[in-house]
C-alpha positions as CSV (number, residue, x, y, z in Angstrom):
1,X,-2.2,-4.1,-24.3
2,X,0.7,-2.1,-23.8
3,X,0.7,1.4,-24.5
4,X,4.2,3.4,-24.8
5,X,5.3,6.3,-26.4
6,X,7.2,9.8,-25.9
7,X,5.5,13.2,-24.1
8,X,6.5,15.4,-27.7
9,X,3.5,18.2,-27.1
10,X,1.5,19.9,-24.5
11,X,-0.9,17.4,-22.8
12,X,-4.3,18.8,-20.5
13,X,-2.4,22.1,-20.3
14,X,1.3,20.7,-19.3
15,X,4.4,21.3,-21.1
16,X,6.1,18.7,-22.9
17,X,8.5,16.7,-20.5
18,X,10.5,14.9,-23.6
19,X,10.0,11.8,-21.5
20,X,9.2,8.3,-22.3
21,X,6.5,5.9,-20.8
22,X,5.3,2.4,-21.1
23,X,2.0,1.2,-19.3
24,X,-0.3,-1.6,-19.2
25,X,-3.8,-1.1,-20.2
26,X,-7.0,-3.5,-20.1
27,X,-10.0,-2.4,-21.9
28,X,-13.3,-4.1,-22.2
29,X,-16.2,-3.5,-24.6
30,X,-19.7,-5.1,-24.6
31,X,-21.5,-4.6,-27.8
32,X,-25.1,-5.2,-28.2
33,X,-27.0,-4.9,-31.9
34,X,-23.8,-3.8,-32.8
35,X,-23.7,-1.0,-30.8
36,X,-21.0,0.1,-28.0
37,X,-23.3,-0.2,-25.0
38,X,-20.2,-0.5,-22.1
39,X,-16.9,0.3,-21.9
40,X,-14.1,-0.9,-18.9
41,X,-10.9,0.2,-18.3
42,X,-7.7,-0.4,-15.8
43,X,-4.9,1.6,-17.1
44,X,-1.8,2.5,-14.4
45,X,-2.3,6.8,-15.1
46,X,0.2,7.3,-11.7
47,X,2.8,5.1,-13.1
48,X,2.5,6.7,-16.0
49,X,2.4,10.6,-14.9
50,X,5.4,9.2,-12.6
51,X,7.0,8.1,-15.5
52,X,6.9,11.3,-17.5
53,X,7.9,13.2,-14.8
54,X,4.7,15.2,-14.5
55,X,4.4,14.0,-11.1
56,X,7.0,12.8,-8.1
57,X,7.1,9.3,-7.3
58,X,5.4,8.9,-4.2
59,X,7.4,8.8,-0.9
60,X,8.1,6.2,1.7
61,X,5.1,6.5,4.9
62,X,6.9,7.0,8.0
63,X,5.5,3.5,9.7
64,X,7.5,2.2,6.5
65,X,10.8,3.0,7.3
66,X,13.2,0.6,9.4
67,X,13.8,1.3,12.9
């Protein structure tokens, strides 16, 4: 699924950046006599702090840049 949407209010203590994201997410449930008994997820959280500008994109590593 794709999950998207606007930072509009404070978040885990952080100030609202006005910023949009959009991310991928997988989640997986396993349900046994109908009760929630495992939950998986993959969700891109960098991309998406990146994104919102609560974080800096990580730099280039050194051994990465040409010669």
């Amino acid at each position: 699924m794709r999950a998207s949407g606007t930072m509009q209010g404070e978040m885990f203590g952080i100030a609202p950046t006005g910023k949009s994201f959009s991310a991928e997410h997988v989640h997986r449930h396993r349900v046994v006599d109908g009760k929630l008994v495992e939950r998986w997820a993959v969700r891109d959280d960098l991309g998406t702090l990146i994104q919102l500008g609560i974080i800096d994109p990580p730099g280039r590593f050194e051994a990465d840049s040409p010669d």
